[in-house]
SEDO-864385 format. One record per residue: y, x, z of N, C-alpha, C, O in turn; residue in three letters. Coordinates in Angstrom, 1 decimal, padded with zeros to 4 digits, always signed. Example, Ala and Ser with C-alpha at 12.3 -4.5 7.8 and 13.67 -1.06 7.14 Angstrom:
+--------+--------+--------+--------+--------+--------+--------+--------+--------+--------+--------+--------+------+
|    n.Y |    n.X |    n.Z |   ca.Y |   ca.X |   ca.Z |    c.Y |    c.X |    c.Z |    o.Y |    o.X |    o.Z | rest |
+--------+--------+--------+--------+--------+--------+--------+--------+--------+--------+--------+--------+------+
| -005.7 | +013.2 | +007.8 | -004.5 | +012.3 | +007.8 | -003.3 | +013.2 | +007.8 | -003.3 | +014.2 | +008.5 |  ALA |
| -002.2 | +012.8 | +007.1 | -001.1 | +013.7 | +007.1 | +000.0 | +012.9 | +007.9 | +001.1 | +013.4 | +008.0 |  SER |
+--------+--------+--------+--------+--------+--------+--------+--------+--------+--------+--------+--------+------+
This chain:
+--------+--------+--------+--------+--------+--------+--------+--------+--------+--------+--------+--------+------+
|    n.Y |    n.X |    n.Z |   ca.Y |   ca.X |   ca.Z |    c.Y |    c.X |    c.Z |    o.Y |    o.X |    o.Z | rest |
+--------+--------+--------+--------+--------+--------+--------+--------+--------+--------+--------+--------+------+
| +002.6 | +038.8 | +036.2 | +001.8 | +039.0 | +037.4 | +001.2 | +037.6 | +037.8 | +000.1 | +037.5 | +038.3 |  UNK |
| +002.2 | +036.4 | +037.5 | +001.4 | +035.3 | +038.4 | +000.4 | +035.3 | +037.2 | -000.7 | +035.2 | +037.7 |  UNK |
| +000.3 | +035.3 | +035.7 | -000.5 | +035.2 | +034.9 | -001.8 | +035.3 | +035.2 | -002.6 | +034.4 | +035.0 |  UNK |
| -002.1 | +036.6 | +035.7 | -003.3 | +037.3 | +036.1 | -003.8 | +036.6 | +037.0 | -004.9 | +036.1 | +036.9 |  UNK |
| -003.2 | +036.5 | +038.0 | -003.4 | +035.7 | +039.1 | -004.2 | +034.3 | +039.0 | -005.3 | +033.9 | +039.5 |  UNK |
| -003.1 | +033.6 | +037.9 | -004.1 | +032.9 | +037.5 | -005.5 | +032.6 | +036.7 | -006.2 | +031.6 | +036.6 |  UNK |
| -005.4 | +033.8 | +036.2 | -006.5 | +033.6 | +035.1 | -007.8 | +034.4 | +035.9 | -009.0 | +034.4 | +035.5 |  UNK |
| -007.2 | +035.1 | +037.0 | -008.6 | +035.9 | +038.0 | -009.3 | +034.2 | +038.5 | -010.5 | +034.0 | +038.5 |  UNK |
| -008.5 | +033.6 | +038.8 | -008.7 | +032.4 | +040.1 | -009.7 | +031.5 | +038.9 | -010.5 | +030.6 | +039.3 |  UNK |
| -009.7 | +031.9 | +037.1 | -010.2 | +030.8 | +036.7 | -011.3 | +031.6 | +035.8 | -012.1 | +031.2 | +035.1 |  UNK |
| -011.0 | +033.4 | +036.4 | -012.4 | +033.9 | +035.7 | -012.3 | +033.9 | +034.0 | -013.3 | +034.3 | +033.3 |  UNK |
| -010.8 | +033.4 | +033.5 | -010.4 | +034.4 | +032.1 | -010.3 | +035.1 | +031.6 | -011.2 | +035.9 | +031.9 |  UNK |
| -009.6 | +035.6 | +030.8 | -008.9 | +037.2 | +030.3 | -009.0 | +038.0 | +031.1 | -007.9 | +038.4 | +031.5 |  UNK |
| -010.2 | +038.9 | +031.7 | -010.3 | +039.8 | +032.1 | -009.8 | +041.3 | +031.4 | -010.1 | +042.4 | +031.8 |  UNK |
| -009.3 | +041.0 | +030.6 | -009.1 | +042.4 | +030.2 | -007.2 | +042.1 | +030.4 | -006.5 | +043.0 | +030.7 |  UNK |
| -006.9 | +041.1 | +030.3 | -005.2 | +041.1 | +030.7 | -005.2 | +041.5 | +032.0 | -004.6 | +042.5 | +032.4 |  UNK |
| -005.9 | +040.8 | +032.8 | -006.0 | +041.4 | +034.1 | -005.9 | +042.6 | +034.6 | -005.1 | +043.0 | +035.5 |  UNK |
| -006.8 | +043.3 | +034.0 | -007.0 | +044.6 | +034.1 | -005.7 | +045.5 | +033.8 | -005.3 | +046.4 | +034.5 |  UNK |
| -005.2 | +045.0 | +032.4 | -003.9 | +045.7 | +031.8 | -002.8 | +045.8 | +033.0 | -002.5 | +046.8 | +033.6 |  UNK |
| -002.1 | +044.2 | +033.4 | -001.9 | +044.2 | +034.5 | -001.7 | +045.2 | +035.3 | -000.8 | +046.1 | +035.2 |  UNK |
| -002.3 | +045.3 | +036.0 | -003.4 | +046.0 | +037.2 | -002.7 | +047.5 | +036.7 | -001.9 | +048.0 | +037.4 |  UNK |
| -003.0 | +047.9 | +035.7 | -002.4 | +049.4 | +035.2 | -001.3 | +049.3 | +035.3 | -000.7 | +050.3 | +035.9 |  UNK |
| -000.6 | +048.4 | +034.9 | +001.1 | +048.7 | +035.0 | +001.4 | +048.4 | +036.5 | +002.5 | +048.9 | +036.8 |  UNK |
| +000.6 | +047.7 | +037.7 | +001.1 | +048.1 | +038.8 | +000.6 | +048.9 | +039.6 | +000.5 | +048.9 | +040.8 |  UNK |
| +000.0 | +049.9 | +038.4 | -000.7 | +051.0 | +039.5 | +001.1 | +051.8 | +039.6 | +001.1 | +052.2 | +040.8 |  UNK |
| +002.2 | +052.1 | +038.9 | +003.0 | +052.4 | +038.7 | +003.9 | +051.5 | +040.0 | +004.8 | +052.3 | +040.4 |  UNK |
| +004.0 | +050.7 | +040.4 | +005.1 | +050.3 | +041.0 | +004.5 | +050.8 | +042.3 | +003.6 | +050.1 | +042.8 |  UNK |
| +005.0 | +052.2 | +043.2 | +004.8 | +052.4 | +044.8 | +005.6 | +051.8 | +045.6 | +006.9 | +051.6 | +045.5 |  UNK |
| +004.7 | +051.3 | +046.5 | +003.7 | +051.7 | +047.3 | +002.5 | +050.4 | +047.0 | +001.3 | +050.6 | +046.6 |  UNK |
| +003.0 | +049.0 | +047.2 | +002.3 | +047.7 | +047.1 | +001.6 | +047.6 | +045.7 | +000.4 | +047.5 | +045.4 |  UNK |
| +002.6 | +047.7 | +045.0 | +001.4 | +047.6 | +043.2 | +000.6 | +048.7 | +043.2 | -000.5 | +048.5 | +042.6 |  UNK |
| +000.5 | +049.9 | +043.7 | -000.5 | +051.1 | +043.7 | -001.9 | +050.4 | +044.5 | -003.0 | +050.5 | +044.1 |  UNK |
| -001.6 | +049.8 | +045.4 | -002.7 | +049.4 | +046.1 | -003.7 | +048.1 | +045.7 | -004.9 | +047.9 | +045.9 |  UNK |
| -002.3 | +047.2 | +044.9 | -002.9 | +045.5 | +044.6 | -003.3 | +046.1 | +043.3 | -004.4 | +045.6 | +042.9 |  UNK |
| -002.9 | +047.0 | +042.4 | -003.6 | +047.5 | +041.1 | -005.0 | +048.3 | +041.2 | -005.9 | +048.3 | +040.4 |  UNK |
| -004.7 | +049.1 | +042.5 | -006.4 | +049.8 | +042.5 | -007.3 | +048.8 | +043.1 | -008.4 | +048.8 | +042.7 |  UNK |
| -006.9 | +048.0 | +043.9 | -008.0 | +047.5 | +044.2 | -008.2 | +046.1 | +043.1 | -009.4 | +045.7 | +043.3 |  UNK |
| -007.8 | +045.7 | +042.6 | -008.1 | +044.9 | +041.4 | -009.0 | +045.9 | +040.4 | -009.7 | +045.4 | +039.5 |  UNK |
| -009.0 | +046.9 | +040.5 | -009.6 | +047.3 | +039.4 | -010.9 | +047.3 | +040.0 | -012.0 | +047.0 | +039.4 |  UNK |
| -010.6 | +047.8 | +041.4 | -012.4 | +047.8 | +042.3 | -013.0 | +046.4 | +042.0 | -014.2 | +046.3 | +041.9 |  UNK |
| -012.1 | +045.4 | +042.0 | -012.6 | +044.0 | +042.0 | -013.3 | +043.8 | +041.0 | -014.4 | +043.2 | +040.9 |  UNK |
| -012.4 | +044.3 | +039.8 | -012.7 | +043.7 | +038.4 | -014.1 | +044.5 | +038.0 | -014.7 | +044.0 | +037.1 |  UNK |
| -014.5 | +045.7 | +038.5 | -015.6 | +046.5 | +037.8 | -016.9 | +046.1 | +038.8 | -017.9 | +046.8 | +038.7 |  UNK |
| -016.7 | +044.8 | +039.8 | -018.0 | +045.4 | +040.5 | -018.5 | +044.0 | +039.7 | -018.0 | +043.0 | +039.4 |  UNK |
| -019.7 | +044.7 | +039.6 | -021.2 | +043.9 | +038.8 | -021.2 | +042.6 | +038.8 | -021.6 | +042.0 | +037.8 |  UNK |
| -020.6 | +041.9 | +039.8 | -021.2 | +040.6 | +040.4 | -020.2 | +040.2 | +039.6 | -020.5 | +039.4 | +038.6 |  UNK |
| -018.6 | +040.5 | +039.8 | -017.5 | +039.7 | +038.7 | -017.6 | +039.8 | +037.6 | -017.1 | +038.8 | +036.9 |  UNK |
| -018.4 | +041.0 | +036.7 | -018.0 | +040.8 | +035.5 | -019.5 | +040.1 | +035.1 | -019.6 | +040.1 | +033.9 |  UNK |
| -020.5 | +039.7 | +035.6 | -021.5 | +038.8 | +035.2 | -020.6 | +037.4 | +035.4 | -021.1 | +036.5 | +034.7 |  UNK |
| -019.7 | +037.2 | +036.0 | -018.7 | +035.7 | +036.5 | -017.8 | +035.4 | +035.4 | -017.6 | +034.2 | +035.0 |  UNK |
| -017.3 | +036.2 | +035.0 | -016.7 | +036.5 | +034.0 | -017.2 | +036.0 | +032.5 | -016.7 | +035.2 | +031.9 |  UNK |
| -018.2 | +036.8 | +032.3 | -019.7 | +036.6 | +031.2 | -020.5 | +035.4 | +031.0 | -021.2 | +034.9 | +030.1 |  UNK |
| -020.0 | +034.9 | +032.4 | -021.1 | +033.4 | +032.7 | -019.8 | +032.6 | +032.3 | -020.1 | +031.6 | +031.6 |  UNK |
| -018.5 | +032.6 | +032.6 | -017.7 | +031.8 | +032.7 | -017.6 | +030.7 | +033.7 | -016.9 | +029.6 | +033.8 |  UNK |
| -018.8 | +031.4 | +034.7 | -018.2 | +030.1 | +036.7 | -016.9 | +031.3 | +037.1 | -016.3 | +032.2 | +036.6 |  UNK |
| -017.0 | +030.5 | +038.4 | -015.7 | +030.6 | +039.3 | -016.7 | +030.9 | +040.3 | -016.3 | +031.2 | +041.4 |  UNK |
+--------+--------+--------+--------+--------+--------+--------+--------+--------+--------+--------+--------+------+
């Protein structure tokens, strides 16, 4: 988990991220919430052009 954490903050491995994110859609009540909405995060347009570009 801090992994992700850090690699969101540096705009890397977006797809570990995401994996992540699936395995705490599984932990209720707090990982259901920090997992869906990471996923909201990770699919909107603007991040994965951030991502693509490699800024922060």
């Amino acid at each position: 988990m801090i992994f992700s954490g850090y690699f969101i903050l540096q705009m890397k491995h977006r797809l570990f991220s995401r994996i992540m994110a699936a395995i705490n859609l599984f932990q209720f009540p707090l990982g259901t919430a920090l997992g869906l909405f990471t996923f909201i995060l990770l699919n909107h347009p603007s991040v994965r052009e951030s991502y693509k570009a490699g800024t922060s």
